[in-house]
C-alpha positions in Angstrom: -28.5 -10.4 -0.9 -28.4 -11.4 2.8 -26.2 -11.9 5.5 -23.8 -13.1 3.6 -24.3 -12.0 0.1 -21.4 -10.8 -1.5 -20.8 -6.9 -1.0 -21.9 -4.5 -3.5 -19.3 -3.6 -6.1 -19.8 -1.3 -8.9 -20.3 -4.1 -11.4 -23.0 -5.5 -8.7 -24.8 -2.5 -9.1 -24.5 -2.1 -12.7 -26.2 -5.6 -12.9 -28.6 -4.9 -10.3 -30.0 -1.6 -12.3 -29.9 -3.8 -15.2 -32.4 -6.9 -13.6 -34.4 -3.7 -12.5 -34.8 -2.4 -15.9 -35.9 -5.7 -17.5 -38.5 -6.4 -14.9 -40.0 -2.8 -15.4 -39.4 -3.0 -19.1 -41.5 -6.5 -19.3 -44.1 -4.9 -17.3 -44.6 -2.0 -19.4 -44.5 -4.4 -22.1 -47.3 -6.3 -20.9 -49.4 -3.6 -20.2 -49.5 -2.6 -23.6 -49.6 -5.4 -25.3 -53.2 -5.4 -23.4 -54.0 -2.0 -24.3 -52.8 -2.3 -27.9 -54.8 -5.8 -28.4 -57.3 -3.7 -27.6 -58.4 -6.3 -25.5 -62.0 -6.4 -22.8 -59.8 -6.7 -19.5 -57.0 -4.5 -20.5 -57.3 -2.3 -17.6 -57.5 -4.9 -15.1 -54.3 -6.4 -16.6 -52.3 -2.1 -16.8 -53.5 -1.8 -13.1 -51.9 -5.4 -11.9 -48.8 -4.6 -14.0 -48.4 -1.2 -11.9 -49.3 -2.7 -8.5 -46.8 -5.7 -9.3 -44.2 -2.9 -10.3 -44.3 -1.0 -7.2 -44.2 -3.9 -4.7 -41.1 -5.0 -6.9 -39.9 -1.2 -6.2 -40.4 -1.8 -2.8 -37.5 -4.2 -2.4 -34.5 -2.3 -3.3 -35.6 0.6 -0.8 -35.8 -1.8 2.1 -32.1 -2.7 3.1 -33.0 -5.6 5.4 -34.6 -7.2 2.0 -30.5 -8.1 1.7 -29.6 -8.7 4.9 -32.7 -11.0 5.9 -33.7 -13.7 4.9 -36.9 -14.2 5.6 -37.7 -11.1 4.7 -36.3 -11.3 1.5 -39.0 -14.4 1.4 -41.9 -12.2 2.0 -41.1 -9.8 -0.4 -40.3 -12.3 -2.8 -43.8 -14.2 -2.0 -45.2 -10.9 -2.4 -43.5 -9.9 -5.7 -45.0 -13.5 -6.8 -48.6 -13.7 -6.2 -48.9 -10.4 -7.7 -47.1 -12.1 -10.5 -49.3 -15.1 -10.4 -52.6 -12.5 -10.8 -51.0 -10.8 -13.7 -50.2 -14.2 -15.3 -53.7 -14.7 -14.9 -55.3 -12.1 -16.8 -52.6 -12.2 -20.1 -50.0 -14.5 -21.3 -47.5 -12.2 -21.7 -47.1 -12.2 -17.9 -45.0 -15.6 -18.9 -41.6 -13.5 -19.9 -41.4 -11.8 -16.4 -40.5 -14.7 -15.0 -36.8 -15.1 -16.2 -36.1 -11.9 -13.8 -37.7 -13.2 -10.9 -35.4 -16.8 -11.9 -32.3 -14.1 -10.7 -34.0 -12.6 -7.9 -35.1 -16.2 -6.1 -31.8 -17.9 -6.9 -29.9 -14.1 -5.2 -32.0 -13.4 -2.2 -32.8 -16.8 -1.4 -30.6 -19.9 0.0 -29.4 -22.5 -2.5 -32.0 -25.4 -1.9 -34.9 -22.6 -1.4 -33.9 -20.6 -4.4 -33.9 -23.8 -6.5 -37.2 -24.8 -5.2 -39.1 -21.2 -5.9 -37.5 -21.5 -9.6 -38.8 -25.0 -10.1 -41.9 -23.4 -8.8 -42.4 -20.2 -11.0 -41.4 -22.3 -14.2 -44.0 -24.7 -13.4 -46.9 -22.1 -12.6 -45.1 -20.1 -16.3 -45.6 -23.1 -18.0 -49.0 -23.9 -16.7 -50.5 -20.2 -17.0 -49.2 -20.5 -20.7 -50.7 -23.4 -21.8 -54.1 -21.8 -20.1 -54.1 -19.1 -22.0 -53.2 -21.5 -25.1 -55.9 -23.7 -24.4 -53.6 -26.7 -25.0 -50.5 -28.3 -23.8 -47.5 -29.0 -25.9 -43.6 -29.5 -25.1 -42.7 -26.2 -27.0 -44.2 -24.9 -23.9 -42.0 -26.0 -21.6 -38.7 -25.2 -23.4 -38.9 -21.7 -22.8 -39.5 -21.4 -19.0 -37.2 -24.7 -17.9 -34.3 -23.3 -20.6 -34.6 -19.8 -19.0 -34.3 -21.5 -15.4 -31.8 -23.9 -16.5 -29.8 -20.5 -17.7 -30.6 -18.3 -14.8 -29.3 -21.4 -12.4 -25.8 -21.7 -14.2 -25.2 -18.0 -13.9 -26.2 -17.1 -10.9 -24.2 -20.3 -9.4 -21.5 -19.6 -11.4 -20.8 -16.0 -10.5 -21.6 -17.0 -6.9 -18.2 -19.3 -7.0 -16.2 -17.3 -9.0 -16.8 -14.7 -6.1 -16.0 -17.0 -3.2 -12.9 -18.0 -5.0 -11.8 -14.5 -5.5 -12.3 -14.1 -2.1 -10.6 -17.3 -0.7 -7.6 -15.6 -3.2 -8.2 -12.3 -1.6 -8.0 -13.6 2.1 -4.7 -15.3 1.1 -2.8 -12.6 -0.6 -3.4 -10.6 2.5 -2.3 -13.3 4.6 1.1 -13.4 2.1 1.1 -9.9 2.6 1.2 -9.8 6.4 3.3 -13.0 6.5 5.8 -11.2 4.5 5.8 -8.3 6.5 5.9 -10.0 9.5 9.2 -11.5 8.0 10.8 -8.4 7.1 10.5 -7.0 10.1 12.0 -10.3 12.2 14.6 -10.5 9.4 15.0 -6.3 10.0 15.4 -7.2 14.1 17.4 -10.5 13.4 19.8 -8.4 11.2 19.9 -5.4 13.7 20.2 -7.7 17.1 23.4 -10.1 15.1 24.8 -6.8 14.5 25.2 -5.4 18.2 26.0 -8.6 19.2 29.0 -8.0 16.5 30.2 -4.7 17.5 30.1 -5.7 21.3 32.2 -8.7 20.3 34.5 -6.8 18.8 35.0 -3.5 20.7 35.2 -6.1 24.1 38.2 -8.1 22.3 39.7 -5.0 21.5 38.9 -1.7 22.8 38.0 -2.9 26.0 41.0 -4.9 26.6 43.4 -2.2 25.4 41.8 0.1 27.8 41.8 -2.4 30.7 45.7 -3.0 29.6 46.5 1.2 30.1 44.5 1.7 33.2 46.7 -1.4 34.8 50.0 -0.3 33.5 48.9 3.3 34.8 48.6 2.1 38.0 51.6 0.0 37.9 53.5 3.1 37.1 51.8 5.2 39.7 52.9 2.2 42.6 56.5 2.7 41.3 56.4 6.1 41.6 58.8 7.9 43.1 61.4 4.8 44.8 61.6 3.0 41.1 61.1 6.0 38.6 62.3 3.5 35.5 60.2 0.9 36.7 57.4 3.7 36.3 58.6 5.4 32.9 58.6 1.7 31.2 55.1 1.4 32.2 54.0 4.7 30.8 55.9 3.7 27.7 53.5 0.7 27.5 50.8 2.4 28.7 51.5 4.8 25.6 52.2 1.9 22.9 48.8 0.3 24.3 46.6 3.4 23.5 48.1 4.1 20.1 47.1 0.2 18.9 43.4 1.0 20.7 43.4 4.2 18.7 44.0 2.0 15.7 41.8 -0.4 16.7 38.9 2.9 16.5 39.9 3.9 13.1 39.2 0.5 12.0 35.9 0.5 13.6 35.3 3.8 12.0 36.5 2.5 8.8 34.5 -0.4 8.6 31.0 1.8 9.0 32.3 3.9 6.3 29.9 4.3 3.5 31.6 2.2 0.9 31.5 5.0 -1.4 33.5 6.7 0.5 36.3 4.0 0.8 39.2 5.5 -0.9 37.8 8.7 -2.5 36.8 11.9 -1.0 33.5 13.5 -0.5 33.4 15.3 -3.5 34.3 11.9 -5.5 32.1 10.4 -4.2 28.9 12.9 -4.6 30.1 13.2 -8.4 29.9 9.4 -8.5 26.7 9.6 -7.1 25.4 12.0 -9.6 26.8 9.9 -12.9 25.1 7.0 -11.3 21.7 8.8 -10.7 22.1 10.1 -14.2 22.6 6.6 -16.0 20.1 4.1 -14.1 16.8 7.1 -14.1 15.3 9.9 -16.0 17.3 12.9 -14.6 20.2 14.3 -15.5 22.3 15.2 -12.1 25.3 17.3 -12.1 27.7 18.0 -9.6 29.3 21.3 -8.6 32.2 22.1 -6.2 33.0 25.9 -4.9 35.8 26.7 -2.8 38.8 25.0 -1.3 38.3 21.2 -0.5 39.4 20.5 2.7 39.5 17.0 5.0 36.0 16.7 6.7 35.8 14.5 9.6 34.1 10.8 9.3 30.5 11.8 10.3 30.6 14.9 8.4 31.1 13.2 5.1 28.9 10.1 5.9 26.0 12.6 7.0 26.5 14.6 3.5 26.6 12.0 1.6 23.7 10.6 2.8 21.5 13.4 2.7 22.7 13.5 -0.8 21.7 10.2 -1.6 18.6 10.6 0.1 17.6 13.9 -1.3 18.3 12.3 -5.1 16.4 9.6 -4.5 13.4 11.8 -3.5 13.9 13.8 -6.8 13.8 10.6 -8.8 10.9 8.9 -7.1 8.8 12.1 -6.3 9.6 15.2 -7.9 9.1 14.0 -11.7 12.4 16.5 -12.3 14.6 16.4 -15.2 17.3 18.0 -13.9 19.3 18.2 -10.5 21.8 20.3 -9.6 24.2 19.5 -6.5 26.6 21.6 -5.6 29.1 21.1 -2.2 30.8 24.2 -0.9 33.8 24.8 1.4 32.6 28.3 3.0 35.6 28.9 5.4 34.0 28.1 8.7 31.4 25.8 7.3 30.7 23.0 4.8 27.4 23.4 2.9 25.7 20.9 0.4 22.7 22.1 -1.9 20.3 20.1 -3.9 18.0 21.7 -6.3 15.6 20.4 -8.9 13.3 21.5 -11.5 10.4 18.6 -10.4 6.5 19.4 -9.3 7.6 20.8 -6.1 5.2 20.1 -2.7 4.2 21.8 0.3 7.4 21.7 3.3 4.0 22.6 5.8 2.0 19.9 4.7 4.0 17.2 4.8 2.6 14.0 7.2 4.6 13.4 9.9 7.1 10.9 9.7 6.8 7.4 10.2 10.3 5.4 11.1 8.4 1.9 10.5 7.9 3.0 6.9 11.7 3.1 6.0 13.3 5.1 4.1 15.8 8.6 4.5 13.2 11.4 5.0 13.6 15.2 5.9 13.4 14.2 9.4 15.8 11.8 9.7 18.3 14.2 7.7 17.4 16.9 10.4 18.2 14.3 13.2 21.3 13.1 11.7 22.7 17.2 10.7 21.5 18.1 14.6 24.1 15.7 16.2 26.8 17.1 14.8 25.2 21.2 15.0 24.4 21.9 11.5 21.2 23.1 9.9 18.6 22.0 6.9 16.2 24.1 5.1 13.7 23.1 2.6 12.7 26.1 -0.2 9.7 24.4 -2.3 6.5 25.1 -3.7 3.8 22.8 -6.1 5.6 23.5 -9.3 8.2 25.5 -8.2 11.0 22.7 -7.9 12.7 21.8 -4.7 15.9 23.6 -2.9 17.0 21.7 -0.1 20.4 23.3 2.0 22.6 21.5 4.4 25.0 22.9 6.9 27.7 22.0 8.9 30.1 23.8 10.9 33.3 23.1 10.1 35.8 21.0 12.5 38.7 20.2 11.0 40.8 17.2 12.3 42.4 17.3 15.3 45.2 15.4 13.8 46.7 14.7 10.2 45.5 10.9 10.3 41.7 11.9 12.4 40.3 10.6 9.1 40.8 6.4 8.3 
């Protein structure tokens, strides 16, 4: 426990109270062992035990005991002369030792916590075979095979935490890296397709345009003294904005959601619903009220994906069973309703929304219904379900073929 001891996890601690537990519990045990020996200096031996106990307490209260060394050193000196006294006056004093085999090797740096274990089994053995009167190899089995066991643990957690560190470090390097690359891959993806569409619309809609605004003002020099000369350019002029107005529609087709290519809205949101209903645990059924009429492009696009999103909330969020969507044709608007029978949330306490995190939220279907002047409104309580409500005003084409 220093500087760079490992941080306290809840396993740390559990360990910790446990080494505190066995040094108190061998204490007590030596105390009465004394008193129950009935032997002459038993109460010399109880009142080392408790003075040994409460410098031991003292550690754990100080905090720079693990984050200084040398202080750590002094308590640990501390903690072992009063040791050494104790071991002194009974033999029993021998046992606290494996405990104070953890604490040197923990608090202490390699080489110096090797060296105070060598140490404290050497004065364990020798206070032993003092009290034995004699000397004998049985006597040094115990100490050096308790510091021989205390070593391989302690040394062997230590790595086992700095590798799971090293691995921690490098998953959140992976992580970051990976993020990093999403987000260039994100740009990369965005940035080739600008550079697409401004390929594109310059080959075509800007050179179509640049081709009427010359032929208009070819026509308007031949106006009034060559009249022909001037109606053939209008005719041109004409023919050039009809293939740029085709040239439009095919842009507008091509950002088409695909499930929208060749079916209408209401197709498409009862494809939607099957599809939610197969792949997750919610059964989604779609309604339609009212006369279906042609919606422009961005009106079905922005349903749709409010749909989508909205479903995709119930599935991930709502723990629901049951969604209901429903798409109406209310004479001067179109409206789309999503209900469920999920947990429900808060619309007030939601946090507020966060582009980088991706995703369709309520915002976004806010921005996306405010371009084109329609309205959302969120009815939801915890464990009410959720009611979300989108409208549009509604604009019918302009012309017969307004919708690719």
């Amino acid at each position: 426990m220093n500087a760079s001891a490992p941080a306290l996890t809840p396993t740390t601690r559990a360990l910790a109270w446990c080494l505190h537990l066995l040094v108190v519990g061998l204490l007590v045990l030596v105390a009465a062992r004394a008193v129950t020996d009935g032997r002459s200096h038993a109460g010399p031996i109880v009142a080392v035990a408790v003075v040994c106990g409460l410098v031991y307490a003292a550690g754990p209260v100080l905090p720079r005991v693990r984050l200084v060394r040398r202080v750590a050193a002094a308590w640990l000196a501390a903690v072992g002369a009063v040791w050494l006294v104790l071991l002194a006056l009974s033999p029993e004093a021998v046992w606290v030792a494996f405990p104070l085999y953890f604490l040197q090797l923990h608090l202490l740096s390699r080489r110096a916590g090797l060296a105070a274990v060598t140490a404290t089994a050497v004065a364990a053995v020798a206070g032993y075979a003092a009290h034995a009167g004699s000397f004998g190899p049985a006597m040094v089995i115990g100490p050096a095979l308790g510091a021989a066991v205390a070593v391989a643990v302690v040394w062997g957690y230590q790595a086992l935490y700095r590798e799971s560190e090293r691995r921690s470090r490098l998953i959140e390097e992976l992580t970051a890296t990976r993020a990093d690359l999403a987000r260039a891959q994100h740009t990369a993806g965005v940035l080739a397709e600008r550079e697409r569409l401004a390929r594109e619309i310059h080959d075509t809609l800007a050179q179509g345009l640049s081709s009427i605004q010359l032929l208009l003002r070819a026509a308007e020099r031949a106006l009034p003294e060559r009249p022909d000369a001037a109606a053939g350019h209008v005719v041109a002029a004409r023919q050039a904005a009809v293939d740029n107005l085709a040239e439009a529609r095919r842009f507008v087709a091509a950002l088409t959601p695909p499930a929208l290519d060749g079916t209408t809205l209401a197709g498409a949101l009862e494809r939607l619903c099957a599809t939610t209903s197969a792949r997750h645990r919610v059964t989604a059924r779609f309604h339609l009220t009212g006369v279906p009429l042609p919606l422009p492009t961005a009106h079905e696009v922005a349903l749709l994906r409010i749909a989508q999103s909205a479903l995709a909330n119930t599935v991930r969020h709502a723990d629901a069973t049951t969604a209901e969507v429903t798409l109406s044709h209310l004479g001067d608007h179109v409206a789309l309703d999503v209900v469920d029978n999920g947990t429900g949330f808060d619309p007030d306490g939601l946090p507020p929304a966060d582009p980088e995190a991706g995703g369709f939220g309520l915002a976004a279907m806010r921005a996306r219904l405010d371009a084109l002047g329609g309205t959302l409104s969120i009815e939801s309580a915890p464990g009410r379900g959720t009611a979300l409500a989108a409208r549009l005003p509604f604009t019918p084409p302009t012309e017969p073929e307004a919708r690719p």
